[in-house]
N, C-alpha and C positions, 0 to 999 in steps of 0.2 A: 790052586790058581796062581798063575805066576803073578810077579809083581809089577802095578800098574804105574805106568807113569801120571803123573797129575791130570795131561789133558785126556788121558783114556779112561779115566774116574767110571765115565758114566757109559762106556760101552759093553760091560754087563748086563746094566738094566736095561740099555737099548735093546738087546735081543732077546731079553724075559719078556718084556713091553712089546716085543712083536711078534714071538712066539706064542704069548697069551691070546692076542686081538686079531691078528692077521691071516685072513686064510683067504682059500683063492677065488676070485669072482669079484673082490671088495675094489670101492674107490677108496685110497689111502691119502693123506696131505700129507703133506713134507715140509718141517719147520725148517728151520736155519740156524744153523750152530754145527758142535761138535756132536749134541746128543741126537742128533737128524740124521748127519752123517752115517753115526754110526748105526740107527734105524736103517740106513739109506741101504747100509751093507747086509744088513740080516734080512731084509726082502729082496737085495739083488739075492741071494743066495738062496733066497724060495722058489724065486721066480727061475730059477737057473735049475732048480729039482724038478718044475713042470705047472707050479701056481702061476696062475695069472691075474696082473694087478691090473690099474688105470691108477697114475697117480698124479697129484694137485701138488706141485710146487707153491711154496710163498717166498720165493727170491728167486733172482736169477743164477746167484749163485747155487741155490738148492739142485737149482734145474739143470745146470750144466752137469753139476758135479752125478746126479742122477741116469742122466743122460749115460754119461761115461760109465757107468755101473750095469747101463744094459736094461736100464727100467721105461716102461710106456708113459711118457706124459701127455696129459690132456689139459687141455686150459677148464682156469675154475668156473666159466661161461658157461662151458659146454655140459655140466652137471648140476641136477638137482640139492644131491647133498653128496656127503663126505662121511662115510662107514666108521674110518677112525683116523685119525690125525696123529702124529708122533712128531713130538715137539720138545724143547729143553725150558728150563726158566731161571734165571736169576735171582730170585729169592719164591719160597712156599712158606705161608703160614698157615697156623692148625686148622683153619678151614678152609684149605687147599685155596686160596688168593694166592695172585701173582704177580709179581713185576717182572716184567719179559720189556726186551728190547735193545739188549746190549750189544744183539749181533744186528740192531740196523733194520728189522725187518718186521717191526711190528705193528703196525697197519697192516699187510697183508697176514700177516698172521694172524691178529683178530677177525678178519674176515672171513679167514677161512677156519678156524675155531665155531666162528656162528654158525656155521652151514655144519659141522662138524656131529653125530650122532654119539661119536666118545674122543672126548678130546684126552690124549696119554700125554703125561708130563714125564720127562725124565731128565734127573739131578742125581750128584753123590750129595752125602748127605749135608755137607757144608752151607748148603742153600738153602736148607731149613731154618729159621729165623722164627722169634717169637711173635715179632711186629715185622711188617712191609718198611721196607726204609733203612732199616738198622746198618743191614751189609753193604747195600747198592745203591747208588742214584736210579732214580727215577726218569725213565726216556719219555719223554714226550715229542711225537713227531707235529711240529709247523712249517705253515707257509712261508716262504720265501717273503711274499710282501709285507712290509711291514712286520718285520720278523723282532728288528727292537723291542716295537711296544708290546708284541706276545711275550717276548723273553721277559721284560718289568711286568706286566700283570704276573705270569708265574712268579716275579719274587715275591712280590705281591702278598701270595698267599702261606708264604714264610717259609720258604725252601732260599739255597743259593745253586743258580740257574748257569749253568757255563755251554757254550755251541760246544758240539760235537766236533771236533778238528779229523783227518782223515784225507791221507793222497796228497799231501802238502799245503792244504786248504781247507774249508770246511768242509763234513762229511755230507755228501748228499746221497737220499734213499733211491730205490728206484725206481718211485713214484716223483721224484725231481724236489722234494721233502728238506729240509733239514730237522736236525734233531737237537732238543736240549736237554740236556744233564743235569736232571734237579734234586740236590743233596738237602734234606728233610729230615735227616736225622730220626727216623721216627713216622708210621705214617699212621697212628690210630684207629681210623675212621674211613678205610681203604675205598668202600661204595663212595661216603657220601665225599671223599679227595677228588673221586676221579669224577663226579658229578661238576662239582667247582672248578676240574679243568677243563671239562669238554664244555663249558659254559664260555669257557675264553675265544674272542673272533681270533683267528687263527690260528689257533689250536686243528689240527688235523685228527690227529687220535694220541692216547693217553696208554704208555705203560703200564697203566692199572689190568688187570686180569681178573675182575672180579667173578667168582660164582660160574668161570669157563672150565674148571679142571674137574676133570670124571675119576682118573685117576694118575697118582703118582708112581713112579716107580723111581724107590730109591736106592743108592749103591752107597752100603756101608763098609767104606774099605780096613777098619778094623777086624771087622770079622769077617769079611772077605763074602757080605749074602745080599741080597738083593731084598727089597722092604716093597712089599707090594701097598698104598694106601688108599683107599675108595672116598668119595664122598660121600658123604649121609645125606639124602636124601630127605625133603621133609614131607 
């Protein structure tokens, strides 16, 4: 395997991860990021051998970029559920928890996760993390109104909370959303965190990923292999 550059970490496991799960008849979702992307290209190239997908963007960016690769999209209305879902995340702990939302898109990403029959994670292995919090802030997407006193109740709860900036200004989702950036250093108790945010009045949805990843697929570029990881089941 030739040698990757940093942001191609993880388009290995994008198309082990859809090689494994993907086959033709399936409704597919499509995260946002690089690890999506590069999902996005090993199903354009199924679909281009004669498989036939319907697939559930969660961004508009996913969608365009999709679009341009020659893939069918369907709005996530017009379906019951979602077969399998290929998605990236920003940090996994050992029982596959997640903080997702660095690419902006994580409201519709949880959403379509829920509807989701196997949600597939895909990271190189740097994302891997003992505790939630360590590597990354924490996105929580809020309300515009009253978007202050959301940002202090998050400090609130012992994080430091900074707006998203983005486009010369603050970043907005595309749900009309902004986002805050909350550095926790640490997140112990990742259910009962994300319970304590989505309790906050404008709090939209939370970063947190609890208990949504079926499986990981991870890119160890030392040894240049791919680490397939399941949830256990109870």
């Amino acid at each position: 395997m030739s040698e990757l550059r940093p942001w191609e970490l993880k388009r290995p496991a994008s198309a082990t991860a859809v090689d494994s799960l993907a086959r033709g008849g399936m409704v597919l979702g499509l995260g946002t990021g690089n690890a999506a992307n590069y999902a996005v290209d090993r199903i354009a190239e199924m679909a281009a051998a004669g498989a036939s997908f319907e697939c559930v963007a969660s961004s508009v960016a996913t969608e365009g970029y999709a679009r341009s690769r020659g893939l069918d999209l369907v709005d996530i209305d017009s379906v019951d559920r979602v077969d399998v879902t290929f998605d990236g995340a920003d940090e996994v702990d050992p029982e596959l928890n997640m903080v997702k939302g660095l690419g902006g898109a994580l409201l519709r990403e949880k959403i379509l996760a829920s509807i989701s029959d196997v949600e597939a994670i895909i990271v190189d292995d740097i994302k891997l993390v003992s505790h939630l919090g360590t590597r990354a802030p924490l996105p929580v997407e809020i309300c515009r109104y009253g978007h202050s006193r959301t940002v202090e109740r998050l400090r609130a709860l012992g994080c430091k909370p900074a707006l998203r900036m983005g486009g010369g200004g603050v970043f907005v989702t595309d749900g009309g959303n902004l986002i805050c950036d909350c550095l926790f250093g640490g997140i112990s108790d990742p259910e009962g965190m994300q319970s304590e945010i989505d309790r906050i009045p404008g709090v939209v949805e939370c970063g947190l990923f609890v208990g949504m990843a079926d499986s990981v697929f991870v890119f160890h570029p030392d040894g240049a292999r791919v680490e397939r990881i399941d949830r256990i089941r109870d």
